[in-house]
Every structure is written in C-alpha cells, then in structure tokens.
C-alpha positions in Angstrom: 38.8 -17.1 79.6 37.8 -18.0 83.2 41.4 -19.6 83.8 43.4 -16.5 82.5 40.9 -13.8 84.4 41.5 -16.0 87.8 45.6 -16.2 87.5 45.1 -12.7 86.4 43.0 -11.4 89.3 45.2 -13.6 91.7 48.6 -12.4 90.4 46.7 -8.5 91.2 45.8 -10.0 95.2 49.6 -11.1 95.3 50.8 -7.2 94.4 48.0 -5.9 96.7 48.8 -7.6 99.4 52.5 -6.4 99.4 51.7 -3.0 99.0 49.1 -3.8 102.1 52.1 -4.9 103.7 54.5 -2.3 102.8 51.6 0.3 103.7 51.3 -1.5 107.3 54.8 -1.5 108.0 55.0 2.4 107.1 52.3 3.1 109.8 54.1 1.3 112.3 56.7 3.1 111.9 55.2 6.4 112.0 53.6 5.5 115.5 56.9 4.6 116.7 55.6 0.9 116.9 58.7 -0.8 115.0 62.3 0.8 114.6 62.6 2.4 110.7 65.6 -0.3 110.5 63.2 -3.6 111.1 64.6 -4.7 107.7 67.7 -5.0 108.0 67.3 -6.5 112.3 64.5 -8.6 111.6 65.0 -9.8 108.1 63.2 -13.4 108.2 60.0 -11.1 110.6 60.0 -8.4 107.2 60.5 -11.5 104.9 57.3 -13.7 106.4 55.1 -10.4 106.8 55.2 -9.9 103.5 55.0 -13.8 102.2 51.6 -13.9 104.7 50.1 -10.7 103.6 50.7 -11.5 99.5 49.9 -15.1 100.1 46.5 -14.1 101.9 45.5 -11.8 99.4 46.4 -14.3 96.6 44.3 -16.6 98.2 40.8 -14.6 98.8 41.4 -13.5 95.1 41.7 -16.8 93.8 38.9 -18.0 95.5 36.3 -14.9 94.6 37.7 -14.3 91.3 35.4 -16.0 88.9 32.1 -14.9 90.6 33.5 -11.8 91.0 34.8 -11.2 87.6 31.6 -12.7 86.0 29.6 -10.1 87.9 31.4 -7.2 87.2 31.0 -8.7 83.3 27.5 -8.2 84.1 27.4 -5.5 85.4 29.3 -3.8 82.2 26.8 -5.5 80.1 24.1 -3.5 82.0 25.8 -0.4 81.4 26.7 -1.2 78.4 22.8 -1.6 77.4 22.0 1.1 79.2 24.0 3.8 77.7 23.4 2.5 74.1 19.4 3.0 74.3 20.3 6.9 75.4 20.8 9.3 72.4 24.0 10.5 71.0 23.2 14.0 71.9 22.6 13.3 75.3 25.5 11.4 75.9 27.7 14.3 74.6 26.2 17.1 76.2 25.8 14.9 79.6 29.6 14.7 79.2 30.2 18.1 78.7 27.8 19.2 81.6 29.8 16.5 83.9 33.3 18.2 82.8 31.7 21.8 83.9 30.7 20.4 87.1 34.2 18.6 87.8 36.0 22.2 86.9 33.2 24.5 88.9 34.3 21.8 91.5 37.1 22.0 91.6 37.7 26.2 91.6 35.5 26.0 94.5 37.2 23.5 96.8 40.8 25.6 95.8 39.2 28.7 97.0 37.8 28.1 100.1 39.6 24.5 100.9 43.0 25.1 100.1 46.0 24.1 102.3 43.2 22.5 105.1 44.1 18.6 104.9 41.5 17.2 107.6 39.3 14.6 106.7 36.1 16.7 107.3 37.3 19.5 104.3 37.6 15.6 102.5 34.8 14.7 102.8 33.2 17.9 101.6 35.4 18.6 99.1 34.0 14.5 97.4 30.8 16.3 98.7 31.1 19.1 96.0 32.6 17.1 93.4 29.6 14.7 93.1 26.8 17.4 93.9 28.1 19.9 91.3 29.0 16.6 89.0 25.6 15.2 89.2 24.0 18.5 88.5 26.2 19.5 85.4 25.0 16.0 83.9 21.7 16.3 84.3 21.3 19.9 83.2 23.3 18.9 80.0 21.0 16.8 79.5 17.7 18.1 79.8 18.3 21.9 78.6 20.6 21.4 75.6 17.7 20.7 73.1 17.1 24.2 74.2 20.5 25.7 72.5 19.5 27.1 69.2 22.8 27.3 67.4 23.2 26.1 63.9 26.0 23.6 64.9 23.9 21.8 67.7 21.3 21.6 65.1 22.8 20.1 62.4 24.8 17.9 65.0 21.3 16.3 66.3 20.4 15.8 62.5 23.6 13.9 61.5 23.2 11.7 64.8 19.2 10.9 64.8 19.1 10.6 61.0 21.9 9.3 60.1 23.6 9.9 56.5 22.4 6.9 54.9 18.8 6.8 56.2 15.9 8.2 54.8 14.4 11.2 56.5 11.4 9.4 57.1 12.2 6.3 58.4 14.8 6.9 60.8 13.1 10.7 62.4 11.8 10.4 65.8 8.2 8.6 66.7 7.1 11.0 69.5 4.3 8.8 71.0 1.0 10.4 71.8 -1.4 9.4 75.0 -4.0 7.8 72.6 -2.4 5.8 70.4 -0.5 4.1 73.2 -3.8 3.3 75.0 -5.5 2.3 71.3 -2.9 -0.2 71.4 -2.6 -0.8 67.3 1.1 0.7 67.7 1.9 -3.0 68.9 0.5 -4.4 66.0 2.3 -2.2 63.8 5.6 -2.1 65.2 5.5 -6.1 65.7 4.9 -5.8 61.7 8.1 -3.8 61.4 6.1 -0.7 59.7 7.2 1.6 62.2 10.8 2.4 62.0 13.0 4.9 63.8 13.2 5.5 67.6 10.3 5.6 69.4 10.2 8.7 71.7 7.6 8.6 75.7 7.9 11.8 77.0 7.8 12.1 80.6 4.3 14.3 80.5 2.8 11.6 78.6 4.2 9.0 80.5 2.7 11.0 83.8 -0.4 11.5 82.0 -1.0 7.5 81.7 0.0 6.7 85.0 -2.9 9.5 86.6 -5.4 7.4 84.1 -4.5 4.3 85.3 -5.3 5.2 89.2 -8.5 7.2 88.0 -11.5 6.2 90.2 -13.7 5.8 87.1 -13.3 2.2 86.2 -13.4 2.5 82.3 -10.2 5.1 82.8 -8.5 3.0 84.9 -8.6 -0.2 83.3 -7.5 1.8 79.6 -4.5 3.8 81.6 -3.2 -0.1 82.9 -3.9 -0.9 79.1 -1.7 1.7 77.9 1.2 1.0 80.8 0.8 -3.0 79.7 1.4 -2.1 75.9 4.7 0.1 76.6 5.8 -3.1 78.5 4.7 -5.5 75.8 6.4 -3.6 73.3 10.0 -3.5 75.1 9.8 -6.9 76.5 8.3 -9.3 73.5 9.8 -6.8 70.2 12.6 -5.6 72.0 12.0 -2.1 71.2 13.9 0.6 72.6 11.5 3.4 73.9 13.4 6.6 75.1 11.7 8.5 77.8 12.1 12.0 77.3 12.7 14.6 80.2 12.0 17.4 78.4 8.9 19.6 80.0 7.3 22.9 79.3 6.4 24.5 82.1 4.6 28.1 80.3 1.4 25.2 79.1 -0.4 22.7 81.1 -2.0 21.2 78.0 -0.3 17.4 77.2 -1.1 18.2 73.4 0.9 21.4 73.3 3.5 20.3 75.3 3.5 17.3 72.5 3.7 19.6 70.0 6.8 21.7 71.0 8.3 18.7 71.7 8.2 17.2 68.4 9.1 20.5 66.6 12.1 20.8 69.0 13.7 16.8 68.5 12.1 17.4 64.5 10.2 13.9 64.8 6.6 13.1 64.0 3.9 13.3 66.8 2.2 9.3 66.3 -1.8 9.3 67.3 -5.2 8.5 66.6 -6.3 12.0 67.9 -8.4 13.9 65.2 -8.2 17.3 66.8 -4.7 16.8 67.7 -4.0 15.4 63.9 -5.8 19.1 62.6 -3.2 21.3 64.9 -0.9 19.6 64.2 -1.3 19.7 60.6 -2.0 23.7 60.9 1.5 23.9 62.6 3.3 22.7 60.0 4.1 19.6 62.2 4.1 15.8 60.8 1.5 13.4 61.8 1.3 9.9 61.7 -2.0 8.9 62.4 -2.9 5.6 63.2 -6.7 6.1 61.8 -5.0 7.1 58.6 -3.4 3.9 58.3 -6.2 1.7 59.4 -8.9 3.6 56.3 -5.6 3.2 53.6 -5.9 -0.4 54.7 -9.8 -0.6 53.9 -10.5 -2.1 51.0 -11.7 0.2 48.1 -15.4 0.8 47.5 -16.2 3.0 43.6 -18.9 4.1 42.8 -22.1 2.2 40.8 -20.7 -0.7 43.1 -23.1 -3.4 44.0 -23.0 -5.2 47.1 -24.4 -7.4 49.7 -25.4 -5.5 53.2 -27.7 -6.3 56.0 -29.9 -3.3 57.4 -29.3 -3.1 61.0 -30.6 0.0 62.0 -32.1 3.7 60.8 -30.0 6.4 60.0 -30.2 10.2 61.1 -32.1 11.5 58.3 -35.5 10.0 56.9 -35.9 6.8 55.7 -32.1 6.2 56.3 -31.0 2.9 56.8 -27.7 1.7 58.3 -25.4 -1.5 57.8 -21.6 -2.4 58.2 -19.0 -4.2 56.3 -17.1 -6.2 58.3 -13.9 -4.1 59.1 -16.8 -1.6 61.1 -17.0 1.1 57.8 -20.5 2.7 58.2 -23.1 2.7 55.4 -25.6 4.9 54.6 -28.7 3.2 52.9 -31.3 5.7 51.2 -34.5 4.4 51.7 -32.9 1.2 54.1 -35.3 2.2 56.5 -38.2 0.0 55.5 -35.6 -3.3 55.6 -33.9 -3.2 58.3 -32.6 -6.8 59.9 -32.8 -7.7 55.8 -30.0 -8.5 53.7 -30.1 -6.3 50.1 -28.6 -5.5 47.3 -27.3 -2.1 47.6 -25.4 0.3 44.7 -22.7 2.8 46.0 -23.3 6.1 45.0 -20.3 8.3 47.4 -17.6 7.6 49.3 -16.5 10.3 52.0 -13.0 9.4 53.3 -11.9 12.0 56.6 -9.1 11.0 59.3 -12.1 10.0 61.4 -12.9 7.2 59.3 -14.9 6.3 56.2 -18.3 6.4 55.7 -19.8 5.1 52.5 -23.4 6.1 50.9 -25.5 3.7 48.8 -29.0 3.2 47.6 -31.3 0.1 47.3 -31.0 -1.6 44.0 -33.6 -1.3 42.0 
C-alpha cells in the first residue's frame, strides 16, 4: 500500500512539474523574456528545463509522500468520524442550505462583478462564496427541524428510527440537566439498557457549564461532575452524544426549552426530575425517569411481610419510628418510637410507590 501510494504520488510530482514548467515558459514569454520559438532554437535549453523541473518535483514527492499520504489518511478518518456522529437530517439539509448559498453566490458575484477580472473583484467574489456558503449550511442546519411539512416529517422518522427498529429503542434520549449530574446514566448506558442516540442540547450543555463556575462550592463541584460524566461516557463507552443547536428564544426556562425540544426531534426527555417528569407527563411527552428505574429495581415488599429493621430515628407523626433497608427505602414504624437504635421485628402493612421513591409502612410485631 505504502509502495503503490509513493510511485503513485511521485509519478503525479513528475506531471506537476512539467506543467510547472510549461506554465514558466508561457510567462516568459508573455514578458517578452524568451522568443515564442525557444523550442525549436534552443532544443537541448527546453529539453533540460523540463527534465529539472519534472525531476525536482519527482523527487520532493517521493521523499514526502508517505508522511504526507498517511496524514491526509488521517485526516479523512477524522472527517470520516466526524460526519458519521452528525444526523442524517442534518447532513441533508446542511447540503441543501450549502447549494443555496453557492447559487445566491453566485447570482450576486454575476450581477455586480461581471466582466471585472482584477484580483481584488477575486478575492471578493471567494469572499462571497464562502460567507454566503457557510451561512446556507449552518441555517440548514439549525432551522429545518422547524419545517412542518409532512415529507420532512416522515423523512426524520424513517432516518432516526429506522425500519427495522423498534420505536422505543432506537427514538432519541434527549438528556436532561439532572440526570447528567446524578450520574446513574453512566451506569446504565455502560449496562447497554439505554439504547438509541443520546441527544445534549446546547442550553443544557450551557446550563452545566454556568454550574460548574458557580461560586457556591456544592454547585460547582456537581456542574464539573456532570461535565466529567459526558466525558466519561464518550471516552470509556464510546458513546456518541449529539449536541443539539436548536434554541428557543420566546422561554428562558431550561425545562421548557427541554420540552419543545423533545416534541420537535419526537424523542424521550431522560431525568430524575419529579416536577419535570409531571409536565411532561401532562404534555403528552415521554419520560424516562431515572428514579422510575431505580424503585422497579427495588426488591418487592407485600403486605403481612415480616422483617428485620433497626429503629434509627422518630418519624413525623407520634410515636413514629424510622428505619432503612439497605438500598435507602424509608420505613415507617407505628409505635417505633419507643425502640429506636433497636433491631425488631416489624409486619408490613402498605407500600406507597410515587416517582419520588418508595416508602414502606409497618408496625411492631406483636
């Protein structure tokens, strides 16, 4: 491989370097320098100029080819993984917003630079081209989730979904500020339970980094928390995380802006948030909720149960005692007051389950 890219890069200096030449003698003759008939006077001068200039260019090419070539390899490799963790739907409307650029480019430079040849109308004309190029790209890209026609719709479907997938697996993960600073999302994408493409927008992503320079110590050190788990997650799993650009500028509220979001790419919004979880739920949007997960995980307590607790404080309510199994579920002891720092016997009598967490109620054996 390394053999056929140097011969191959080498026979390209050899052609280069005659066309150098060729170009050279052309501009010598323009400026009156040589006569247009060198060739045929001075065959062996025409013959050697060209010999020198292919056999220079040869050379240099030869010599840089193969740390030339393996770093443009690299560097397609980079682009290469960079344009495969950006959505389908980007890509194709980035594309389509570059080709409006190019074409509002180039009606402009034909009306108002037409027939002027100097290198200053050049240089704006590659001026115009890259401005109008660079803003047709990114404005395809950031507004088209905005179009609301059916096609573009069912378009962003077939390409986030995909045909054999099921809807729930493969839909969007639009990451909340909370569950990325909890940092069980890890846990449960190192597990593989989280599946689909994992969505930061920018707000949040914002949101985390003006935590993280908070002056209050307990803020800052969860906003680097957060920041270290995104890091963590694309570095040691691998994972993909797409940072969305998408902003709403009629709300300064994180939570709403989370919302529209995830009803506009039709994902699920991932927190541990119990007010967010209830809005969401009233909008008709889905929730994963990371607290949900953690109590389904919980081992199951009936009723008439008996078990084993230790006392280890009062409750709210008189003669209430408190005690904890050991994955933290609260219970409630009736009459646990009078043993508290004891180890009893204790009989279930209710268990109330809410996306907060569990909470179980008991009495003393009798």
């Amino acid at each position: 491989m390394k053999k056929t890219m140097r011969w191959v890069l080498t026979a390209f200096g050899v052609l280069l370097g005659l066309g150098m030449v060729n170009e050279l003698m052309g501009f010598m003759v323009s400026i009156k320098l040589i006569s247009p008939d060198h060739a045929d006077i001075y065959p062996w001068v025409s013959l050697t100029a060209y010999i020198l200039g292919a056999g220079i260019f040869a050379i240099i090419f030869y010599l840089f080819s193969i740390p030339c070539g393996m770093a443009f390899i690299r560097l397609m490799r980079w682009i290469e993984g960079k344009l495969s963790s950006v959505p389908m739907m980007d890509m194709i409307f980035g594309s389509l917003g570059l080709l409006l650029g190019v074409l509002l480019s180039f009606l402009i430079t034909f009306m108002f630079m037409w027939g002027h040849s100097t290198w200053i109308y050049t240089v704006l004309s590659v001026g115009v081209y890259i401005l109008f190029g660079y803003l047709g790209t990114t404005i395809g890209i950031k507004r088209w989730r905005e179009l609301n026609f059916g096609w573009v719709r069912k378009l962003q479907q077939q390409t986030e979904k995909g045909p054999a997938a099921p809807d729930h697996a493969a839909s969007l993960k639009v990451l909340d500020t909370s569950v990325i600073i909890d940092g069980r999302i890890f846990d449960l994408c190192k597990t593989g339970f989280i599946e689909g493409a994992l969505v930061l927008p920018n707000f949040v992503l914002k949101e985390l980094r003006h935590i993280s320079d908070s002056a209050d110590p307990l803020k800052r050190n969860r906003g680097r928390r957060g920041l270290d788990i995104l890091s963590r997650m694309q570095k040691e799993l691998g994972i993909q995380i797409q940072v969305d650009e998408q902003d709403f500028d009629d709300t300064d509220e994180v939570d709403v802006k989370l919302l529209k979001l995830a009803r506009l790419r039709g994902g699920y919004v991932v927190t541990n948030d119990y007010n967010l979880n209830k809005v969401a739920g009233v909008s008709g949007i889905q929730v994963l909720n990371i607290n949900d997960l953690a109590n389904a995980l919980k081992p199951v307590v009936l009723p008439g149960e008996e078990m084993l607790v230790q006392i280890m404080r009062e409750g709210k309510e008189q003669n209430q005692g408190v005690a904890y199994l050991d994955d933290g579920t609260m219970i409630v002891v009736e009459n646990g007051r009078k043993c508290i720092s004891e180890s009893v016997w204790v009989v279930v009598t209710s268990v109330l389950q809410t996306s907060a967490g569990r909470m179980i109620f008991a009495k003393l054996k009798e």
